[in-house]
N, C-alpha and C positions, 0 to 999 in steps of 0.2 A: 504494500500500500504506500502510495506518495501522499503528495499534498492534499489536505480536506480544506474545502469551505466553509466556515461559519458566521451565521449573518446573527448578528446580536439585535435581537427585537423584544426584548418582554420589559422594556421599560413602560411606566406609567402616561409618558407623556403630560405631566400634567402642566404644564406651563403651557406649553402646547394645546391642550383640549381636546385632543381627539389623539387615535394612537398615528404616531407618525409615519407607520410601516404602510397606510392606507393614501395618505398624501399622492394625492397627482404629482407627477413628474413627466413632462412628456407626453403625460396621456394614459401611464402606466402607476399605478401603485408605486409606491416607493421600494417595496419590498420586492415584487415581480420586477420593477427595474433592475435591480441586485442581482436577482436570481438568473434574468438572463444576460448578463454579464458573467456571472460563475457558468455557465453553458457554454458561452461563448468563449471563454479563455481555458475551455475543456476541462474544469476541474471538476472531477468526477464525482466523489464524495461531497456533499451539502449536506450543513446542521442549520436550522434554522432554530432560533433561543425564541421560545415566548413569554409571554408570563399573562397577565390579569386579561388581557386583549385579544388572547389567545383564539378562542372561539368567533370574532368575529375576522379576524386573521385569517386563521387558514385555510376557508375556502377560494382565498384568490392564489392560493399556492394549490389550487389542484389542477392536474396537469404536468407539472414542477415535479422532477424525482428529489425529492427532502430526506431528510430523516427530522422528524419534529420534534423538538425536546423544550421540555418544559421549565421555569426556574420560577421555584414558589416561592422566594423571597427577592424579586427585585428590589426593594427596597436598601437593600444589601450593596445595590451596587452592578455595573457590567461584572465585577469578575468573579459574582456569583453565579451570573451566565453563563462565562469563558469556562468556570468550571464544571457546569454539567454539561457543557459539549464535550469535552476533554473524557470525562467520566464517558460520555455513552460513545465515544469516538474508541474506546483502548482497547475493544476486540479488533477494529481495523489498523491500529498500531499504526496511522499515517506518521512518515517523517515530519513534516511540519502542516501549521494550518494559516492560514490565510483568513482574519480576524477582522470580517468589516462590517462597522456600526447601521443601525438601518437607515438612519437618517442621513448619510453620504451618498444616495444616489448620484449625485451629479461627477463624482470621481471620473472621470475617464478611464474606459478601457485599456488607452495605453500605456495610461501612468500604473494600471495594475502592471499591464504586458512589461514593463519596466521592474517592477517590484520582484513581479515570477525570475523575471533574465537574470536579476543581479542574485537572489534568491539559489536557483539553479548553480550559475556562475560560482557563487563563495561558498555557497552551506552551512552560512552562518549562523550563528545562534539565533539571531534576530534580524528582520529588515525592517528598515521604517521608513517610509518616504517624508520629506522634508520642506516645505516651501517657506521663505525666507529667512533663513535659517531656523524655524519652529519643525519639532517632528509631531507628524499626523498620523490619519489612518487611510487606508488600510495598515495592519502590522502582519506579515509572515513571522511565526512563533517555531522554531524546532524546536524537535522531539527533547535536545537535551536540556530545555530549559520546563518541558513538562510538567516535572514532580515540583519546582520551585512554586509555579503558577497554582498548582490544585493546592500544595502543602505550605507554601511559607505564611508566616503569621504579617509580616511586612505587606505581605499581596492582600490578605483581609483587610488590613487596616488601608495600606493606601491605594489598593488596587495595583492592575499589573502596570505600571507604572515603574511598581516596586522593584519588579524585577529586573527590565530595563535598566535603571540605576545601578542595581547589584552586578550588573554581569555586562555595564557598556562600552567595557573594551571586549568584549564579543558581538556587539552591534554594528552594523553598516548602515550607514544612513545614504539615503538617495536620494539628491535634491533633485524636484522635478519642477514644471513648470503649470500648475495646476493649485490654482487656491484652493479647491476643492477640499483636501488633505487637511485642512487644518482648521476649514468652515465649522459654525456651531448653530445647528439649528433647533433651538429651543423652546420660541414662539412662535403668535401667530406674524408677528413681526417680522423675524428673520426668514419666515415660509414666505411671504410675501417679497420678500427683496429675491430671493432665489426665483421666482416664477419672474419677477420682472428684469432680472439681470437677464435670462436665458432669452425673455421673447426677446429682448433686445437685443440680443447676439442671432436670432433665429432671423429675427424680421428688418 
């Protein structure tokens, strides 16, 4: 087993108001945006994280070969997510996964096809893409920084972040040319400036 997909969705959205993985993008859900991107850049295995939103979620993921995992305490945090993918991902033992939030659909495919390359290329512990000089997501996670992310007490308390720090002269950072990476969409506010930066790049 290679690389897995994990699309991190069971936050509450509450700032937001509605869950974010449903957001128009394009035309598309935000989350089926995601998903056919992980298709498209052939990565076989997909974990999609839900949580409270769950049920009205995954019927736009039918069609979508997923594996659907649930995380009962979003409240906790993404990397109580990141860790029941990890947990329901260890009979496929993937070398690394590939950890993108749901609310980044607008990431470019290249700049994943970038992450995969350099990914591929190093074997590194970690990749992380970068735009001006801040590191964002998607993140490619390998296998050997695994047991950190499920088991350290640093990763509970500050999320995987933590681990990053602990092991970032194992890290390759890949500056790309995509603000995407580092965007934070929170509100209905910030959902609004992304629908109108894009028509205006569309139209």
């Amino acid at each position: 087993m290679s690389l897995a997909g994990v699309v991190l969705a069971a936050g509450r959205s509450a700032r937001m108001g509605s869950p974010k993985a449903l957001l128009d993008f394009l035309g598309l859900p935000f989350i089926v945006r995601i998903m056919e991107a992980l298709e498209a850049l052939e990565v076989k295995a997909r974990v999609v994280v839900l949580g409270p939103d769950g049920p009205r979620i995954q019927p736009v993921l039918a069609g979508h070969d997923c594996m659907i995992v649930e995380n009962p305490e979003p409240e906790t945090g993404p990397i109580a997510s990141l860790r029941a993918a990890l947990r329901a991902l260890q009979p496929l033992q993937p070398s690394a996964v590939l950890v993108w939030p749901v609310d980044l659909p607008h990431v470019r495919v290249t700049t994943v096809e970038r992450i995969l390359e350099t990914h591929r290329r190093t074997r590194a512990s970690a990749v992380v893409p970068t735009f001006a000089e801040r590191r964002g997501h998607p993140v490619i996670w390998g296998s050997a920084l695994f047991g950190d992310l499920l088991e350290s007490p640093e990763a509970t308390r500050q999320g995987a972040r933590a681990v990053l720090h602990k092991h970032d002269k194992e890290v390759v950072a890949v500056p790309v040319d995509d603000p995407a990476v580092i965007d934070e969409l929170n509100t209905p506010e910030d959902y609004e400036r992304l629908v109108r930066e894009w028509n205006r790049d569309i139209y």
